[in-house]
Every structure is written in structure tokens, then in C-alpha cells.
C-alpha positions as CSV (number, residue, x, y, z in Angstrom):
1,X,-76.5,246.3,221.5
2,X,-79.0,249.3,222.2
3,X,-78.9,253.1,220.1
4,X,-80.3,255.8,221.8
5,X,-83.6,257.1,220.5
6,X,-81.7,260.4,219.8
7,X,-79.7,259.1,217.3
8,X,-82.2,256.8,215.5
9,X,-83.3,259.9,215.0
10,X,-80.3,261.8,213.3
11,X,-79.7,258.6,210.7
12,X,-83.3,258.6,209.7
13,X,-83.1,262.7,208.7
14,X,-80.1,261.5,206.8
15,X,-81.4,259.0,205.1
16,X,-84.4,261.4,203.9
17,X,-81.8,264.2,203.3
18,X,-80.0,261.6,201.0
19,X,-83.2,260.2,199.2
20,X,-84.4,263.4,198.1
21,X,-80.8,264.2,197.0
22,X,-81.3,261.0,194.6
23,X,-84.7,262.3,193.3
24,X,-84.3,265.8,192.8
25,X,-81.4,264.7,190.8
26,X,-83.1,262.4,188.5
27,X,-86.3,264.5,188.3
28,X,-83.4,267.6,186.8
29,X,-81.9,265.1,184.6
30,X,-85.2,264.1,183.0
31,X,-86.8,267.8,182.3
32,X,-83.5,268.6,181.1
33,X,-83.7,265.9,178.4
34,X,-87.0,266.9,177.6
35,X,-86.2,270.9,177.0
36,X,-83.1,270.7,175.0
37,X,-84.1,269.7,171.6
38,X,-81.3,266.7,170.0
39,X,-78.6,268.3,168.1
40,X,-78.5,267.4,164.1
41,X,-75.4,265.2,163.4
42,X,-74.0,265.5,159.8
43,X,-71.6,262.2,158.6
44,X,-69.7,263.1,156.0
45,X,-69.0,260.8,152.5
46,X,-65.8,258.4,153.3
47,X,-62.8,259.5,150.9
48,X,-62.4,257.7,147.8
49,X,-60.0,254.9,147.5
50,X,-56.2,255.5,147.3
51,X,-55.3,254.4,143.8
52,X,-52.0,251.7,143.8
53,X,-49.1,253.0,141.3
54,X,-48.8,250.5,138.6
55,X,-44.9,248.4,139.1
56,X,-42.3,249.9,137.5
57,X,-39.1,248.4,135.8
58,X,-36.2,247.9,137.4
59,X,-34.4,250.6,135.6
60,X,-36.5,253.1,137.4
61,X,-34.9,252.5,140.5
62,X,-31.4,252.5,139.5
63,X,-31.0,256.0,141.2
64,X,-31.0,254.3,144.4
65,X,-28.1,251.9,143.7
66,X,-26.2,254.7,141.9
67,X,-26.5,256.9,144.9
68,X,-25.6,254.4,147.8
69,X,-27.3,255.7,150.4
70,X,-24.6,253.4,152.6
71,X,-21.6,255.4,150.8
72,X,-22.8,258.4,149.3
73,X,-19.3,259.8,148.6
74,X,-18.3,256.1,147.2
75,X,-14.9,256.8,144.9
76,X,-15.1,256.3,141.4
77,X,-14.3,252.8,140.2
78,X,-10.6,253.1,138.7
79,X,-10.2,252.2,134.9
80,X,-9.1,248.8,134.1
81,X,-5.4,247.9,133.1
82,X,-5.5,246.7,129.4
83,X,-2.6,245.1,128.9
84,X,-0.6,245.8,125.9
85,X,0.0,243.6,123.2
86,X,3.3,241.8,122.6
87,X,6.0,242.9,120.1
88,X,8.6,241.6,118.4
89,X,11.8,241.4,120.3
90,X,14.6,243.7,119.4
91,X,17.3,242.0,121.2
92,X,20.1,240.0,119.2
93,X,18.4,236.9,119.4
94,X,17.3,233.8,116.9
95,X,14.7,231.3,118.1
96,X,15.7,227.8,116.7
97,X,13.3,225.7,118.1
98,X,10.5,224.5,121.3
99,X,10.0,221.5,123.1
100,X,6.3,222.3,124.9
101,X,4.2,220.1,127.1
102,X,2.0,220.2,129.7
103,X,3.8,219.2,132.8
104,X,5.7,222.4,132.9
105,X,9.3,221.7,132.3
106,X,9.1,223.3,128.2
107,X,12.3,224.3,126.6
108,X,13.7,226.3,124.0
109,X,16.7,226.4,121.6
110,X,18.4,230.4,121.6
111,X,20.8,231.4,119.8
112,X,22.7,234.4,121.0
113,X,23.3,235.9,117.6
114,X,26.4,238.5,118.8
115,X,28.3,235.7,120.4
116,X,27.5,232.9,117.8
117,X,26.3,230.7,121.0
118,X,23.2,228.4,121.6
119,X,21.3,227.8,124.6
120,X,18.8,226.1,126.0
121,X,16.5,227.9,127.9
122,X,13.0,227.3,130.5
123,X,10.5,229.0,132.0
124,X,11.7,231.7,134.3
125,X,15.2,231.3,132.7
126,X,17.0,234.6,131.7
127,X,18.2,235.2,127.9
128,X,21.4,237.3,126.5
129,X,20.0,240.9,127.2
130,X,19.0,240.6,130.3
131,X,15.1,239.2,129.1
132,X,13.2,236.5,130.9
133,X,11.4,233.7,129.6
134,X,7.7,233.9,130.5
135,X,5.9,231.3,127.9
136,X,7.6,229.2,125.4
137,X,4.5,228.0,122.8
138,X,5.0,225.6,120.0
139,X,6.5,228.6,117.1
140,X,7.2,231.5,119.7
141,X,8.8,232.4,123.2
142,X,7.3,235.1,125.0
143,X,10.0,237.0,126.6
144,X,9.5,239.6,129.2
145,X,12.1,242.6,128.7
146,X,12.1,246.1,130.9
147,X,8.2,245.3,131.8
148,X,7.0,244.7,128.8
149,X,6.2,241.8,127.0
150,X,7.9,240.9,123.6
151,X,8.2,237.6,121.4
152,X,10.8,235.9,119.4
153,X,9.1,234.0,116.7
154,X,10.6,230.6,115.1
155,X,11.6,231.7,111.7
156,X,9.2,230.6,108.4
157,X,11.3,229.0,105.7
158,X,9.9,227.0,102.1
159,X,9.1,223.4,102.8
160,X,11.1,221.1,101.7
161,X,10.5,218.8,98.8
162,X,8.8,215.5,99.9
163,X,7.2,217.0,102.7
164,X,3.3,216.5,102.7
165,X,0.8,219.8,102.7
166,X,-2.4,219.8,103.3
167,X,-5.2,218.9,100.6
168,X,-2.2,218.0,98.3
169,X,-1.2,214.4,97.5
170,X,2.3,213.5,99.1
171,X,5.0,213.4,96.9
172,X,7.1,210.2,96.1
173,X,10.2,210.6,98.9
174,X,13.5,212.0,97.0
175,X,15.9,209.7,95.9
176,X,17.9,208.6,99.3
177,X,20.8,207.6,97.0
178,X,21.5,211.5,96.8
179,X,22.8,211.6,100.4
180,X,21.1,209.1,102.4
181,X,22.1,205.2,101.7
182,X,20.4,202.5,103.9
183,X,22.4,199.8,104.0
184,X,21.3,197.8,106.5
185,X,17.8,197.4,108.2
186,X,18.8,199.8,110.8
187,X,21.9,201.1,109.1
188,X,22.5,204.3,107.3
189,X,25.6,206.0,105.1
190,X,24.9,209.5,105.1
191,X,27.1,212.0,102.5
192,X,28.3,215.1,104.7
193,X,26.5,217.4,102.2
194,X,23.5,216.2,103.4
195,X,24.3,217.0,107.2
196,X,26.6,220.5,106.4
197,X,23.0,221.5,104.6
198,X,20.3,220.2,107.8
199,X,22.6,222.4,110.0
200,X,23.0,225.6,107.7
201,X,18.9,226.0,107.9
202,X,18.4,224.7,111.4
203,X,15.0,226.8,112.3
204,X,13.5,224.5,109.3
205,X,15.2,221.1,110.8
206,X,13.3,222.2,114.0
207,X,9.9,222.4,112.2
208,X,10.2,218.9,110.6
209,X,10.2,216.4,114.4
210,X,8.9,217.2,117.9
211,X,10.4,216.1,120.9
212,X,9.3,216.3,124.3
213,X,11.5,214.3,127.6
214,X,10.3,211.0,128.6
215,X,10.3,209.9,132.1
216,X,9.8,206.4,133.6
217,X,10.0,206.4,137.6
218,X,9.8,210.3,138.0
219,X,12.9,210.5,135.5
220,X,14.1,211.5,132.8
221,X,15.2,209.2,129.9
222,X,15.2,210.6,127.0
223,X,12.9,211.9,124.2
224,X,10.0,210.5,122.9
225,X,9.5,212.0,119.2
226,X,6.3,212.5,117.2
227,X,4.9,214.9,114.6
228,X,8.2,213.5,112.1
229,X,7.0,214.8,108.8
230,X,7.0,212.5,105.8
231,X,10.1,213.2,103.6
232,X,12.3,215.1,105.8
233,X,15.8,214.2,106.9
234,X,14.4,212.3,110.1
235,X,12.0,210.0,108.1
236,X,14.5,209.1,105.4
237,X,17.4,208.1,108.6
238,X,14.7,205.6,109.8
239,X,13.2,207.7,112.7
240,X,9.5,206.8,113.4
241,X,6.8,208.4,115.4
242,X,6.9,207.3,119.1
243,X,10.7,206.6,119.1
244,X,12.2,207.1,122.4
245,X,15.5,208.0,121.7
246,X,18.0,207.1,124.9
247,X,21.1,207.9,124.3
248,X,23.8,208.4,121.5
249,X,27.3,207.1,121.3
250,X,27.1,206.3,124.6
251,X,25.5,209.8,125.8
252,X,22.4,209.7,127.6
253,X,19.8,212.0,126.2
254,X,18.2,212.8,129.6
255,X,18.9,216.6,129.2
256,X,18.4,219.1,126.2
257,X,21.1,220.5,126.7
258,X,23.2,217.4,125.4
259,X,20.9,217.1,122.8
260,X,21.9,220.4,121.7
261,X,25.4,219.8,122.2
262,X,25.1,217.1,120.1
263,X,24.0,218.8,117.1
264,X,27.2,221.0,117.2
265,X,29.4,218.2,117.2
266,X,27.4,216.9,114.3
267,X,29.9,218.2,111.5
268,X,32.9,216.4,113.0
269,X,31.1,213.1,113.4
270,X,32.5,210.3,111.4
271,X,29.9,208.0,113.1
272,X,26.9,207.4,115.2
273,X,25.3,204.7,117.3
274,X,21.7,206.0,118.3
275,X,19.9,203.8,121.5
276,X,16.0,203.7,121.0
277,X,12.8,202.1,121.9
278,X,10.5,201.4,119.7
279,X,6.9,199.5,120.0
280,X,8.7,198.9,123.9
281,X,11.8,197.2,122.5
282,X,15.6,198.2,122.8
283,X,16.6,198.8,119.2
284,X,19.9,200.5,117.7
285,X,20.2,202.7,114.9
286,X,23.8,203.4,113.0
287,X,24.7,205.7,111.3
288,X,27.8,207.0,109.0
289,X,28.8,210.0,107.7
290,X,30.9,210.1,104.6
């Protein structure tokens, strides 16, 4: 391939138009540098250090909790409820005495004072006067009356003599020839002063045995009895802690309200035959009043 000579010529001016281009620009650049003097550059000192807070107790950001940034118009928390302490019942009531234990199914023995009537009463159960029974405890029943709470206390009374107090030597047991005559080994003649004078101060009978139901197979069979106090009417008819007692004169004692039936019927009795089991053998106990 072949250029004319004519434009040989033409790319050889611009090729000398472009190198002295090139050199007249490097020959400015380097007199410039050497005419301008350098300018002076001034650093100045780096800032001190930032200095760290020391830690502060926790107290000192309690503002932020107390101001809930997440609920600044939080409401304020509402007073607590204090309850107010039980009184004393006004209604026409007399506690005579509580069965308590821990499955649930405690008792108690009320007597209605304006009709002269006992009752035997459980949780949840309503009273004369329209209370409700809301805790029976071993010397009071906590009624709940017109939204309130009130209690009905078992009545305090002197001991009786022969009965054992504490840090004091027991007494010698009074003379069961007064009222009480054993006459067999599970036999007993008992004077009907001696039972006309239990029942005239029942609320201290009830504070000289404890009873609570026995069950065998999910049922009730009677009443096992403990807590009998040394020298009282139970201990000088033979009665001994653990006793089941099963039925009497035929009755079966699988319900306090038969028990309590019972002990009105007491001042016409002329006898009594009394099923038990003690130490896990049948026994019988007699008794006859006189």
C-alpha cells in the first residue's frame, strides 16, 4: 500500500506541530516552578485529649426509667387495697366447737342463739343471718357478712380440775366415784349430774378432745380422736388417743351431723353402746347413765 508524497508531507508538519506543543509545555511548567517561590505551610497543635466522665451510680439514671421515654404519659400506679382486719361478729351466734384438717372437708358446731338450734356447718356453707363461712380454724370461724369479714371465736372458760397446764405437774385425776364408776374393763356407770353438767358448758367439753372423719376406701367411717386431755370427762369414760369411734347404739358416725345429734339426745339416754377401734381392733365401750 503506497501514500502520496503530498501527504507524507502533511503528517510530518503534524507531528512537528505536536512535538513542539509537548516542549513548549514542559519548558512553561518548569520556569513557572522556578519563579514562584513555595508557599509556607503552618500545622497546627492536635487538640488535647477528650477526658472520659468517671461511671456513675445507678441512681443517677433513674430519671430515665421514671420518665419512660416509651410511655411518657404512663398513668399513675393505683394504691393498693389493704384489706381490713376482721371483727367480731354481731350476729346472734355461739361457736361451740371445730373439726379442722387439711383435706378440706372442716366443720363447725353453731348455735343459732335466737332459735335455741345447733348446726353443723362447712366451708362455703351459709349461717343464721345470712353470713358465709369462709375459714373455720381450730378456736375461730371466719364468717364473711355484707363484704366484710368478721369472726366468731370459741368461747374461753376455767380449766377444769385434773386437766394438765403447761410447766405445772398434772394433778392426781378426781375421784371417778363422784360420777364416773368403771365397772367393767370397758364398762362405765355414769351419775346424770355428771352429763346434765358436760352439756350445760359445752364450748369447754369442745376444748377437752379433737375429732376429725376417718375414711378407709374414699369413705367416711367415723372419727378418729386425739388431743383427749388428761382428766377430762373423755379420759375418765375410757376414751384414748387414736380411737376411731364407728358408730353408737347402732348409729354410724360417718357424718357430724349425727354426732351432733347425738349429744342432744344425750340427757334422755339411759344407755350407750359405743363401736371403736383401737390399736386396729374392733372393741366396744358401754356405758350407763344413772
Amino acid at each position: 500500500m503506497s501514500f502520496s508524497p503530498r501527504y507524507l508531507v502533511v503528517a510530518n508538519l503534524l507531528l512537528l506541530a505536536l512535538a513542539a506543543y509537548s516542549a513548549s509545555s514542559i519548558v512553561g511548567t518548569t520556569l513557572t516552578s522556578k519563579l514562584i517561590a513555595t508557599p509556607e505551610v503552618t500545622l497546627s497543635p492536635p487538640p488535647p485529649p477528650i477526658e472520659l466522665e468517671p461511671a456513675k451510680p445507678a441512681q443517677y439514671y433513674a430519671l430515665i426509667h421514671t420518665r419512660d421515654i416509651f410511655n411518657s404519659a404512663r398513668p399513675e400506679a393505683a394504691a393498693p387495697v389493704v384489706a381490713a382486719a376482721p371483727v367480731v361478729t354481731q350476729l346472734k351466734l355461739k361457736l361451740w366447737g371445730t373439726a379442722v384438717f387439711a383435706a378440706g372437708s372442716s366443720y363447725s358446731i353453731i348455735e343459732d342463739l335466737g332459735a335455741r338450734k345447733q348446726g353443723v356447718y362447712g366451708i362455703n356453707a351459709t349461717v343464721p343471718g345470712g353470713a358465709t363461712v369462709k375459714a373455720i380454724e381450730w378456736e375461730r370461724v371466719v364468717l364473711a357478712h355484707n363484704g366484710k369479714d368478721e369472726i366468731l371465736t370459741l368461747e374461753k372458760t376455767a380449766a377444769l380440775p385434773g386437766v394438765a397446764r403447761p410447766g405445772l405437774a398434772a394433778p392426781a385425776a378426781p375421784d371417778a366415784g363422784a360420777g364416773i364408776q368403771q365397772t367393767a374393763e370397758n364398762a362405765f356407770v355414769i351419775s346424770r349430774s355428771e352429763v346434765d353438767s358436760a352439756l350445760e358448758n359445752m364450748s369447754q367439753l369442745f376444748t377437752q378432745i379433737r375429732a376429725v372423719p376417718h375414711f378407709e376406701g374414699g369413705q367416711s367411717v367415723g372419727f378418729r380422736l386425739f388431743a383427749i386431755r388428761r382428766g377430762s370427762l373423755f379420759d375418765r369414760i375410757g376414751l384414748k388417743n387414736g380411737d376411731i369411734i364407728r358408730s353408737i347404739n347402732g348409729s354410724d358416725m360417718n357424718d357430724p351431723t349425727k354426732a351432733v345429734a347425738l349429744l342432744q339426745e344425750l340427757r334422755d339416754a339411759s344407755n350407750l353402746d359405743v363401736d371403736i377401734t383401737r390399736n386396729q381392733q374392733p372393741s366396744k365401750l358401754n356405758y350407763t347413765f344413772q
